[in-house]
C-alpha positions in Angstrom: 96.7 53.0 1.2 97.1 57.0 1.0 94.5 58.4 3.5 92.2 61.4 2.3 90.2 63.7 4.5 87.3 64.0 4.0 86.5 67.7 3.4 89.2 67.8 0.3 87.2 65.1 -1.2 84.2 66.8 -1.1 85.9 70.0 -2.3 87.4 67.9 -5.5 83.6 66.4 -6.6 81.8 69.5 -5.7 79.1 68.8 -8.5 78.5 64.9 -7.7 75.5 64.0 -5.4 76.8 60.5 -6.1 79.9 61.0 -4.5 78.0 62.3 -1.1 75.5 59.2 -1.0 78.7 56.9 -1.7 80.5 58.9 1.3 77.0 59.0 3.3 76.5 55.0 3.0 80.0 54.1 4.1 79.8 56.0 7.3 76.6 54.2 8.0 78.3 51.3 7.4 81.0 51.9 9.9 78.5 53.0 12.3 76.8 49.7 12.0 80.0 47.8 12.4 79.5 46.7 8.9 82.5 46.3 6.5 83.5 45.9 2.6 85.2 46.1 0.3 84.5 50.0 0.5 85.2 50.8 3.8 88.5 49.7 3.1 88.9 52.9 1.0 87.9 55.1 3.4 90.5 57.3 6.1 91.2 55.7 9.0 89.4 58.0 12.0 92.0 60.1 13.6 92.9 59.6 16.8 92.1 61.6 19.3 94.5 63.8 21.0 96.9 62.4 23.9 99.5 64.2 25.8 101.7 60.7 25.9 105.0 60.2 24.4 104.5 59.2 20.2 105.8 56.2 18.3 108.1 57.3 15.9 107.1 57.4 12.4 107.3 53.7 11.0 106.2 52.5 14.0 108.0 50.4 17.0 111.3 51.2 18.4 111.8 53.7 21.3 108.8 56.1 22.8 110.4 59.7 21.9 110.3 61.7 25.0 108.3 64.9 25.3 110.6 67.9 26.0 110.5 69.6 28.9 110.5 73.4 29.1 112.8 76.0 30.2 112.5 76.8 33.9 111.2 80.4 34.3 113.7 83.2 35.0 114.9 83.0 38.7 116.6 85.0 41.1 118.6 83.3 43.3 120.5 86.8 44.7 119.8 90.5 44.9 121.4 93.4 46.8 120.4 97.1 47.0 122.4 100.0 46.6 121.7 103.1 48.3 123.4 106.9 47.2 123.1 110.3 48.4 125.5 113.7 47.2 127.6 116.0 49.1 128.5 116.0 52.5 129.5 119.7 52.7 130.5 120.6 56.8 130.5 124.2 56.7 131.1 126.1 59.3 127.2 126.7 60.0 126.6 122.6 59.9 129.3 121.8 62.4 127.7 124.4 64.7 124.1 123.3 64.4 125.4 119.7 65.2 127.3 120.8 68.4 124.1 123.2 69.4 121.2 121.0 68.7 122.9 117.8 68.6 123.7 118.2 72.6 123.6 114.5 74.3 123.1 112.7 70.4 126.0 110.3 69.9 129.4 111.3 67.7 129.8 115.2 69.2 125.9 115.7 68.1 126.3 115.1 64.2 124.0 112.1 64.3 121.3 114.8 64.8 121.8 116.0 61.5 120.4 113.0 60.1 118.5 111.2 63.0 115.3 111.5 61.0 116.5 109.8 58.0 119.0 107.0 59.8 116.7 104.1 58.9 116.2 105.0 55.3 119.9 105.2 55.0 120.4 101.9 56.2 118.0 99.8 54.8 120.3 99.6 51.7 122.9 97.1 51.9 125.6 99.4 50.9 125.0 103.0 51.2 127.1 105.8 49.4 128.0 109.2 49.8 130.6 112.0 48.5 132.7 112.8 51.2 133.7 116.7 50.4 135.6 117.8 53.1 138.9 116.7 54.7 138.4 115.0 57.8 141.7 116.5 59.6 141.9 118.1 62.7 145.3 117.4 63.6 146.8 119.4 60.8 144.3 121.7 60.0 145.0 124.9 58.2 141.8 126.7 58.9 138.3 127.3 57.3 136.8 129.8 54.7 134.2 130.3 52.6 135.1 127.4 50.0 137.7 125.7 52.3 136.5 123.0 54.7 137.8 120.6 57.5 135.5 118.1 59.5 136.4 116.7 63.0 136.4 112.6 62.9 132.9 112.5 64.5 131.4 114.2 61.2 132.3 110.7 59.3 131.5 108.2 62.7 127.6 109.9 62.3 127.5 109.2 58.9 128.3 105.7 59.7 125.9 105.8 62.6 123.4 106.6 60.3 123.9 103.8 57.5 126.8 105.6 55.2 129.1 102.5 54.7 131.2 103.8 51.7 132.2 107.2 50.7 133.8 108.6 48.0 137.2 111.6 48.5 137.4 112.4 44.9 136.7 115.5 45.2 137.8 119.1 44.1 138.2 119.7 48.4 140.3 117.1 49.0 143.4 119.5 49.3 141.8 122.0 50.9 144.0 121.4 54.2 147.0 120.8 52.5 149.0 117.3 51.7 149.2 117.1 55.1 145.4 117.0 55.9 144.9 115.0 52.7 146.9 112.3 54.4 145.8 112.8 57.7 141.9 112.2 56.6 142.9 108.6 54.7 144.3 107.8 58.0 141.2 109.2 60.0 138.9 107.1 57.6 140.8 104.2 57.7 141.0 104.0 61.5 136.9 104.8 61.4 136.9 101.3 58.8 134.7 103.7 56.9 135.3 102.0 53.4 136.5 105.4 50.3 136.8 105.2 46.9 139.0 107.9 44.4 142.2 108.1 47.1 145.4 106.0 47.9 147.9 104.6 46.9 149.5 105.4 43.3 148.0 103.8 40.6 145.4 102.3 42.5 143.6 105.4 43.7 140.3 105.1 41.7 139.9 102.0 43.1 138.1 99.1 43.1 137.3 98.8 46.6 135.0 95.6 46.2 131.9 95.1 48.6 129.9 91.7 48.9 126.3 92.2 49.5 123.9 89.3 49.1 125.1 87.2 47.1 126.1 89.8 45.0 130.3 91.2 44.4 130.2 95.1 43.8 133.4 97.0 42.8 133.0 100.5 43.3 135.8 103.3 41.8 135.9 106.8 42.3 137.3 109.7 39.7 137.6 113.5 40.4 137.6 116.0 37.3 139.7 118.7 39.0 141.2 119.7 42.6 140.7 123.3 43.8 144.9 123.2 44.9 147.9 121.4 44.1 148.9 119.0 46.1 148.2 115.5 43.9 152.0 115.2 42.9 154.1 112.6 44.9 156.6 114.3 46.7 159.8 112.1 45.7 160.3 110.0 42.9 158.5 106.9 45.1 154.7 106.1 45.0 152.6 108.1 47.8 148.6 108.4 48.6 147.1 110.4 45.9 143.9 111.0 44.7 141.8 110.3 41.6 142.2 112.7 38.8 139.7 111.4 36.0 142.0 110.1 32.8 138.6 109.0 30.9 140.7 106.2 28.5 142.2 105.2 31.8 139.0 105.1 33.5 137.3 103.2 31.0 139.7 100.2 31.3 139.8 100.2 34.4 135.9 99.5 35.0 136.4 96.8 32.0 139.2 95.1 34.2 136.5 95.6 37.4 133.9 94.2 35.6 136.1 91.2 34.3 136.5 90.4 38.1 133.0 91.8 40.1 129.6 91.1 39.4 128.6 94.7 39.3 130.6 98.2 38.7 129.7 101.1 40.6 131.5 104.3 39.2 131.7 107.6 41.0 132.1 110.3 39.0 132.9 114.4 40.4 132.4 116.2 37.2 130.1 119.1 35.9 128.9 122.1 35.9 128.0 124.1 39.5 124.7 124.7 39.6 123.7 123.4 36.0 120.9 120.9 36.3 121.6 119.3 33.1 124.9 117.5 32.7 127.1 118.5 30.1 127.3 116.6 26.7 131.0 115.3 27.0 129.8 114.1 30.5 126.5 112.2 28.9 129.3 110.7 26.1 131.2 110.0 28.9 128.7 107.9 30.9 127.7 105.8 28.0 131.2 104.4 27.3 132.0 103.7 31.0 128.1 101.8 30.9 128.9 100.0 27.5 132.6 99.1 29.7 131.1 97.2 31.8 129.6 99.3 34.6 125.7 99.3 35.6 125.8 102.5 38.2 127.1 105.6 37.7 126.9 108.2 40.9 127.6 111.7 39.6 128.3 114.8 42.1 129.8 118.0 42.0 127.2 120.7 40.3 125.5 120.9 44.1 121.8 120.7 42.3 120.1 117.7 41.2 120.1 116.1 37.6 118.2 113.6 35.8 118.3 109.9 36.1 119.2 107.8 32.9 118.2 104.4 32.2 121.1 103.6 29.7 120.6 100.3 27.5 124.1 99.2 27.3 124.9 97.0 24.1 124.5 93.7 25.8 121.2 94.5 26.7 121.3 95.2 30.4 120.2 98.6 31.9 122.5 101.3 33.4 121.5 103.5 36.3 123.2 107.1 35.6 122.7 109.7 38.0 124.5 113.0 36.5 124.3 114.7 40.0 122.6 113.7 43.3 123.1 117.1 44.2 123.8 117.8 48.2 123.0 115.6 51.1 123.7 118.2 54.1 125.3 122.0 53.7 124.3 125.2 54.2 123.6 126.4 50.6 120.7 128.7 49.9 120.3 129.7 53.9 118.8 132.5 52.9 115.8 131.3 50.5 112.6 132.3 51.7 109.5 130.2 50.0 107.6 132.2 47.9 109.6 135.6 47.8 112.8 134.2 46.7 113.0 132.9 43.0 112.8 129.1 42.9 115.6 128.0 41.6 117.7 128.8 44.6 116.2 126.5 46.8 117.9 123.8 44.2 121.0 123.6 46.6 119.1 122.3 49.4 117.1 119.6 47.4 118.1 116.3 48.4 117.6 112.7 46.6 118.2 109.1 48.3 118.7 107.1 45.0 118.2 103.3 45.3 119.3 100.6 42.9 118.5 96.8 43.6 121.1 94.4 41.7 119.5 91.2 40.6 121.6 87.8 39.8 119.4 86.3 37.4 119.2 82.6 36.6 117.9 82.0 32.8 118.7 78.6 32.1 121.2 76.5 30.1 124.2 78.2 31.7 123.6 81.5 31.3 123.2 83.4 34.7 124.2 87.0 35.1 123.7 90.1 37.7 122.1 93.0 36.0 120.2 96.1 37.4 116.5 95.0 39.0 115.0 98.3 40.0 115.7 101.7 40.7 113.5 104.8 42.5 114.9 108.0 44.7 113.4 109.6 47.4 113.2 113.8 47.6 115.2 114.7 50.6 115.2 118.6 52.0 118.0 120.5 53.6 116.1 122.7 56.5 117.7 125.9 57.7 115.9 128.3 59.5 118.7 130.6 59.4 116.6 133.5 57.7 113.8 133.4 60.6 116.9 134.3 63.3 116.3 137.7 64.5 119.5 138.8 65.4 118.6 141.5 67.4 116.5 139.5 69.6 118.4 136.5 69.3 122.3 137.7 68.9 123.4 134.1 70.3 120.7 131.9 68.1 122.2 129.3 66.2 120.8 127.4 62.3 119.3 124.2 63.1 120.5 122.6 59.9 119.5 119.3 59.2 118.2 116.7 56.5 115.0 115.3 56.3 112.5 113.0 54.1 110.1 115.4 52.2 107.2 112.7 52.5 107.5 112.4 56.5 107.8 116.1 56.5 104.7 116.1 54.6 102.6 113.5 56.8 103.5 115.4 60.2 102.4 118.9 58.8 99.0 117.6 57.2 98.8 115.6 60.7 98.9 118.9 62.7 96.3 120.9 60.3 94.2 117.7 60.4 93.8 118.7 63.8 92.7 122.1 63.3 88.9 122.8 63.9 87.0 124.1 60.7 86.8 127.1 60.9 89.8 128.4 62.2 90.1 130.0 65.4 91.0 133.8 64.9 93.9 133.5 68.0 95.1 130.5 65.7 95.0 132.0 62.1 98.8 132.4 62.3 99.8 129.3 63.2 97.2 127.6 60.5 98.8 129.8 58.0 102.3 128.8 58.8 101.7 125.3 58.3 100.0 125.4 55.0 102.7 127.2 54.2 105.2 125.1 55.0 102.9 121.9 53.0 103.6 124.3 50.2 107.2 124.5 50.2 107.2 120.7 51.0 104.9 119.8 48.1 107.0 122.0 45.9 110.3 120.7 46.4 109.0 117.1 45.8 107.8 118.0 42.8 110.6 120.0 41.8 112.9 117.3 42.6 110.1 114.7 40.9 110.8 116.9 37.7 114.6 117.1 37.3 115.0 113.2 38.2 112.3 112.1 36.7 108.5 111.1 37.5 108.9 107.7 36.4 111.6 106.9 39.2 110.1 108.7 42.3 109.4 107.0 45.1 106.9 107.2 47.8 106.7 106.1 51.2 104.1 103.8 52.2 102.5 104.6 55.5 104.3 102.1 57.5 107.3 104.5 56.4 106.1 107.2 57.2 107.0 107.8 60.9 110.8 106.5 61.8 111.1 104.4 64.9 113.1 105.7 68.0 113.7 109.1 66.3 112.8 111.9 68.4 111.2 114.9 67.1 113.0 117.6 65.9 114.2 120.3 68.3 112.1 123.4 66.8 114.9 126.0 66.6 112.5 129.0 67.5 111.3 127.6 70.7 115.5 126.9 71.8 116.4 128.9 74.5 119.0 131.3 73.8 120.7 129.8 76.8 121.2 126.5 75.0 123.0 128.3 72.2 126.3 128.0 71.7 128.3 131.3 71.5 
């Protein structure tokens, strides 16, 4: 007996009332438990829905069993990557350490950074571009463009979260082979982990890092160095750095990735002072993403540059960062907010990149670590070098240091918070110097917001806000001239 539903039979008779009583009757029929000859005819009623294993069609044998679905996505490890630019000790930097630094640990250069230490080491690896030789046992002098760093420079960095540097840099012979040595050795008895120098062949790197769960490789080019000095003195192999070879390069973060979860490449390229990277740079990028890397930490111009979320082929998203611009230096001393143009405060913008790494579980076998979230923070360089009067102050030292813009923010609308309404005449002044001062501070987040990238920038909540055990900042204007060093 072929069953036949009801509705198609009605469609195929539309004309014949007879047809409806016929169909009418034998449902009354069933209704009634009554049954004939045509009831037989009729569809058997369809059963209703179950959510238990079927019979197979023909009926008897084994229940078929219901399938069961894929597990959700999981995450079963994740690590975070911090990064920050330059590290440029000039002259000005070392002395606002040693004068305002007096009684902090590491000859005073944990001052420099005191107010950002936490943020710094709430990544599990941190990065930054070590550019300066760290070499005070052959050191060959400093000058405008030529720099050296005592061993405490680096031990604050680590103090303050840095765990892995890079010395690919175009200041890495800037105290000679000698000094070039000399700061391996320094960094090596500091266990402060470098990329982009040491021994031949293997200079770039990788210097692998295990962070929750999750195997990092980090490597580390330079395009250029400002002297000579790469060239192994005898035919044997000797420390060298990392002189960018982009074929070479790009197999060796295919090798890396072949053996690490994630590839972090370092990259010291550019143009100084350009905030946008250069096309063969952007080219560049792509084919060391599409190699296998999923970070790419760009420094050099000494300004910021956008972010780039790359799609690499396979589907997983690159974080490229063209230039993080400086961390601490004492670029654009001079810039006074709202009389100087703009776009020479770009050398003391700041940016604390963050990248969380994600191995992701997806079922069947197929599990890989692939890039979970990324955001910077705006950091500011402040130097109060132009409000030094030297003629009332001949012995006055910069207090140089780096700070969050967003805490920056909070303590300044904190004090004019606390201003009556109106103002005081005898307090006009200092009223005006702080809105002032929220000015420049709103204006370099946003002007670091707009090169990065809106989409990326992060703020701090207000549990953030306030560091713990940080002390405030020593106001340079109310130092006694005493207290300055010489």
């Amino acid at each position: 007996m072929i069953p036949v539903k009801l509705g198609a039979l009605v469609r195929a008779f539309p004309s014949a009332p007879s047809v409806t009583l016929v169909l009418a009757l034998s449902l009354a029929a069933c209704a009634t438990g009554a049954r004939g000859p045509a009831d037989r005819a009729q569809p058997a009623a369809a059963p209703a829905p179950s959510t238990s294993p079927s019979l197979p069609p023909g009926g008897g044998g084994a229940l078929a069993p219901v399938a069961t679905p894929e597990p959700p996505v999981r995450t079963v490890a994740q690590a975070t990557i911090g990064a920050v630019g330059d590290v440029l000790m000039h002259d000005a930097v070392k002395q606002s350490a040693a004068t305002y630094g007096r009684g902090a640990p590491d000859a005073g250069f944990s001052w420099l950074y005191a107010s950002i230490a936490d943020l710094l080491a709430a990544p599990d690896v941190t990065f930054a571009n070590l550019e300066t030789p760290v070499a005070p046992g052959t050191a060959q002098g400093t000058r405008p463009f030529v720099f050296n760093a005592p061993p405490e420079a680096v031990a604050a960095l680590q103090r303050a979260g840095v765990d892995l540097v890079s010395f690919a840099n175009n200041h890495v012979f800037d105290q000679g082979r000698p000094g070039f040595e000399e700061t391996l050795q320094r960094l090596d008895a500091l266990r402060m982990r470098y990329v982009g120098a040491g021994p031949s062949g293997r200079a770039a790197g990788p210097v692998t890092v295990d962070a929750g769960g999750v195997r990092i490789a980090f490597l580390g080019y330079a395009h250029f160095f400002n002297q000579d000095g790469n060239a192994c003195p005898s035919a044997r192999p000797c420390l060298q750095a990392s002189q960018l070879d982009r074929e070479a390069a790009l197999e060796t973060v295919r090798r890396a990735a072949s053996e690490a979860d994630a590839v972090v490449v370092s990259l010291h390229w550019g143009d100084e002072y350009a905030t946008q990277p250069r096309a063969e740079d952007v080219e560049l990028a792509h084919r060391l993403a599409d190699a296998g890397a999923l970070v790419v930490l760009g420094h050099h111009p000494h300004v910021l540059q956008p972010v780039e979320l790359y799609r690499r082929a396979d589907g997983r998203t690159a974080v490229i960062a063209y230039s993080l611009g400086n961390f601490v230096s004492n670029q654009s001393r001079n810039y006074v907010p709202g009389v100087t143009p703009e776009p020479v405060a770009a050398t003391r913008d700041g940016a604390l990149l963050r990248v969380r790494l994600a191995r992701r579980d997806y079922g069947r076998g197929v599990s890989r670590v692939e890039v979970a979230g990324a955001d910077f923070l705006p950091l500011w360089t402040e130097n109060d070098t132009v409000d030094i009067d030297r003629r009332k102050e001949p012995r006055r030292k910069p207090a140089i240091r780096v700070v969050a813009v967003d805490r920056a923010l909070a303590q300044v609308r904190a004090e004019l918070a606390a201003f009556p309404d109106p103002v005081p005449a005898g307090r006009a002044d200092a009223w005006a110097r702080l809105r002032a001062r929220e000015q420049l501070l709103a204006g370099r987040r946003a002007a670091v917001a707009a090169v990065m990238g809106e989409d990326l920038l992060r703020t701090l909540g207000p549990g953030e806000l306030v560091p713990e055990n940080v002390a405030a900042p020593i106001p340079a204007a109310t130092t006694p001239a005493s207290a300055a060093t010489p």
